[in-house]
N, C-alpha and C positions, 0 to 999 in steps of 0.2 A: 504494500500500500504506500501511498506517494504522502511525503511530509514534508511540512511546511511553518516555517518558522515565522512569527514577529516577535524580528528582534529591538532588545531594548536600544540600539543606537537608532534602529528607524522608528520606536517610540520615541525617543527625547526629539529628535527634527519637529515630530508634531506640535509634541507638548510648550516647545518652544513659543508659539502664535498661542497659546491658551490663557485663557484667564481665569476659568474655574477648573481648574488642572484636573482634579479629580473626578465630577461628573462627565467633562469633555470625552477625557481620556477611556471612561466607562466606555460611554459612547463610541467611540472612533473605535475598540478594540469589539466589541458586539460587532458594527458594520463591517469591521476586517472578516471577521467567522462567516457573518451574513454572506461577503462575496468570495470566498476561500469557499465553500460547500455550494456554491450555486457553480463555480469557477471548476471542480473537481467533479461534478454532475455530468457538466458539458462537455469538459475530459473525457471520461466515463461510454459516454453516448457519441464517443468519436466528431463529435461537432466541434472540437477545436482544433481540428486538422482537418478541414473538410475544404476544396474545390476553392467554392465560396467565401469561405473565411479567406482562404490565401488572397484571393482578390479584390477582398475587401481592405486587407490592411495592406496590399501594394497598394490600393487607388488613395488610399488616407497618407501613406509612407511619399507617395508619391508629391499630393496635395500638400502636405506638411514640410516636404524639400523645397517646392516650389515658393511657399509664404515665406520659408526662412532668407530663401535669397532675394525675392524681393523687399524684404523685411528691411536687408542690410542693404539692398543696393536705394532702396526708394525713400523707403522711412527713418533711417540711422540717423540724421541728421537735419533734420526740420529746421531746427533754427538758426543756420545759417542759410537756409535756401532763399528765403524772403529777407531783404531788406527795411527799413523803415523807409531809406528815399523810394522804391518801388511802390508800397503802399501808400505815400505821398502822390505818387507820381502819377499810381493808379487813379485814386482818389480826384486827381485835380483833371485830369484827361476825359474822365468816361462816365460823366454826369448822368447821362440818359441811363445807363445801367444800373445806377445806383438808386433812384426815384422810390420814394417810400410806398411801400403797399400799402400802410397806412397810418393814422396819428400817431406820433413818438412825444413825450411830455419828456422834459428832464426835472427831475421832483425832488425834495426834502421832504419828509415829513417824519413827525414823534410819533409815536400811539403812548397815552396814558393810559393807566385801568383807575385814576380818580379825574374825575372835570375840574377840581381846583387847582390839580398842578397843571391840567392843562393850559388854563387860562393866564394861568400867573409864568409860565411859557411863553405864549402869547406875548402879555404884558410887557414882558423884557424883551422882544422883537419890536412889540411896538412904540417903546419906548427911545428906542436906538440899537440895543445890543442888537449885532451880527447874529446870525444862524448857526454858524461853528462856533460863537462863544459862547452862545444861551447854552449851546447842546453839552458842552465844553464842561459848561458850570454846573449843568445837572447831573451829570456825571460823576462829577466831584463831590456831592453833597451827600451826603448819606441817610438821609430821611426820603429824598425826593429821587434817590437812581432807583430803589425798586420799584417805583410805582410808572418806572419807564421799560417797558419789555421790547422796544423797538426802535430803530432807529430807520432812515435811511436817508440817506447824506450825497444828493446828484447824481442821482440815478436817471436810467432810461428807463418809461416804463411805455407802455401799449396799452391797450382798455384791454386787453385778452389778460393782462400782464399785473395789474395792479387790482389789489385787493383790500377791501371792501368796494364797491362797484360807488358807493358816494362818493369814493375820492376822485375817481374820473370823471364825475360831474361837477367836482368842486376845479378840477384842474383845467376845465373847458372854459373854465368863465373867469377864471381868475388873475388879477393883472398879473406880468414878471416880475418878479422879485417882492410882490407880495404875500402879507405872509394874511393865508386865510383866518375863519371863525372856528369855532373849535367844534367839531364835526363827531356829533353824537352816532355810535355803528353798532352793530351786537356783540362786539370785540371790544370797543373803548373807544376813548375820546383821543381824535386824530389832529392837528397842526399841521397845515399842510403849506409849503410856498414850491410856487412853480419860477424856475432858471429858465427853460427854453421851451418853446412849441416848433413843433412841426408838422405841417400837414401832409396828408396821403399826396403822392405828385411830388412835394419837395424833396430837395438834396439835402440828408442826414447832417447831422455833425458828423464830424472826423471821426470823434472818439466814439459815438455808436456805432460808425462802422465798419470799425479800423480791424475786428477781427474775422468779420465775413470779407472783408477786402485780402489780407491775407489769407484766408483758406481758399480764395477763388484763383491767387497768382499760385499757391503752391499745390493745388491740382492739376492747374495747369506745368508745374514744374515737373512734378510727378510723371503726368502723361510726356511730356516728351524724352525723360531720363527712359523711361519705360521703350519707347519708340526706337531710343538711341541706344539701349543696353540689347533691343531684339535684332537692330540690323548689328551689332558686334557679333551675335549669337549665329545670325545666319552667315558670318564672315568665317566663322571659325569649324562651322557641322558642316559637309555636306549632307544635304534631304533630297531623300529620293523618294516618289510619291507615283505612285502605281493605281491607277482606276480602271476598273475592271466594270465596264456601264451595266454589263449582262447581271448581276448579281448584286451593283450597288457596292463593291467589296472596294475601303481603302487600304491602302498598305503604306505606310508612312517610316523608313528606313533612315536611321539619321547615325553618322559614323563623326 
């Protein structure tokens, strides 16, 4: 009969990523048995040497050589492939591509869970303090940070994108760089001031779409490295390709 060990070196690798060591480790040593007797069944019933299986784990063997090289020849290095002057460059060039599908807000807003530090927030916006120092100071205080579970500080948001759905009502109507009423939600009491609008049609800011502007140059990079590493590939094989029209049969020979 066939034996099969789990050894304590390839237990500690595990246990290593654990945090309840002991349940985990239960666990993971159950699921090993689980697949060692389902694993030794299939043994058993000569299905893990069958036709099939061979072909299944060359076409995976196969698939899994292929990813690894394009892995290192495409992917290794992303961040050198894009520039910042390119995404400038893109950016400034190709306006019509870049046309917002739809309303972009750039927002601040607090959430409180009581309405008198909301206001007394407010208060010190509309008083004078800036938005980074009000937020700055409440932070600092220690009676009044827990009653602030949220921040967000010039953000991009979308009506898909911003939540509770009043503040996208409050952000349609609300001058720049004003800072709103304190917006009663079924989550708390929100502060909101809108930085920038943009409409469906217009050209984004830079920084909202500086990082779909780089995934589009470096797909582009991709595909021609790709393009460039298959005519090296056909430089170096010769392929020889046999059709046979009576039968439909390819034969694809590459030395």
């Amino acid at each position: 009969m066939d034996q099969t060990y789990l050894t304590e070196e390839e237990l500690a690798v595990y246990q290593d990523s654990l945090q309840d060591t002991r349940r985990q480790t239960r666990e993971y040593i159950n699921d090993w048995i689980t697949t060692e007797l389902l694993y030794q069944e299939a043994v058993r019933r000569g299905l893990a040497d069958s036709d099939e299986l061979r072909r299944l784990v060359e076409t995976t063997k196969r698939q899994l050589a292929i990813a690894a090289l394009l892995d290192q020849d495409l992917y290794s290095d992303d961040s050198s492939m894009v520039t910042n002057e390119e995404i400038e460059a893109f950016y400034d060039s190709e306006e019509e591509k870049l046309q917002l599908r739809e309303d972009v807000a750039k927002i601040s807003f607090t959430l409180f869970t009581k309405r008198d530090a909301a206001n007394a927030f407010r208060s010190r916006i509309l008083q004078g303090t800036s938005w980074d120092d009000a937020v700055w100071e409440l932070q600092k205080d220690s009676i009044l940070r827990p009653l602030l579970p949220q921040v967000a500080t010039r953000q991009y948001f979308t009506e898909a994108t911003l939540y509770p759905e009043e503040l996208w009502k409050v952000s349609r109507n609300l001058a720049i760089e004003k800072v709103s009423y304190v917006i009663n939600t079924d989550v708390g009491y929100y502060v909101l001031m809108v930085h920038g609008f943009k409409q469906q049609g217009e050209i984004p800011d830079f920084q909202y779409i500086r990082d779909e502007i780089r995934d589009r140059i470096l797909i582009d990079a991709r595909r021609q490295k790709y393009e460039h590493l298959l005519t090296q590939l056909r430089s170096k094989h010769f392929i020889e390709v046999r059709l046979d029209l009576a039968d439909t049969t390819d034969t694809v020979t590459v030395r």
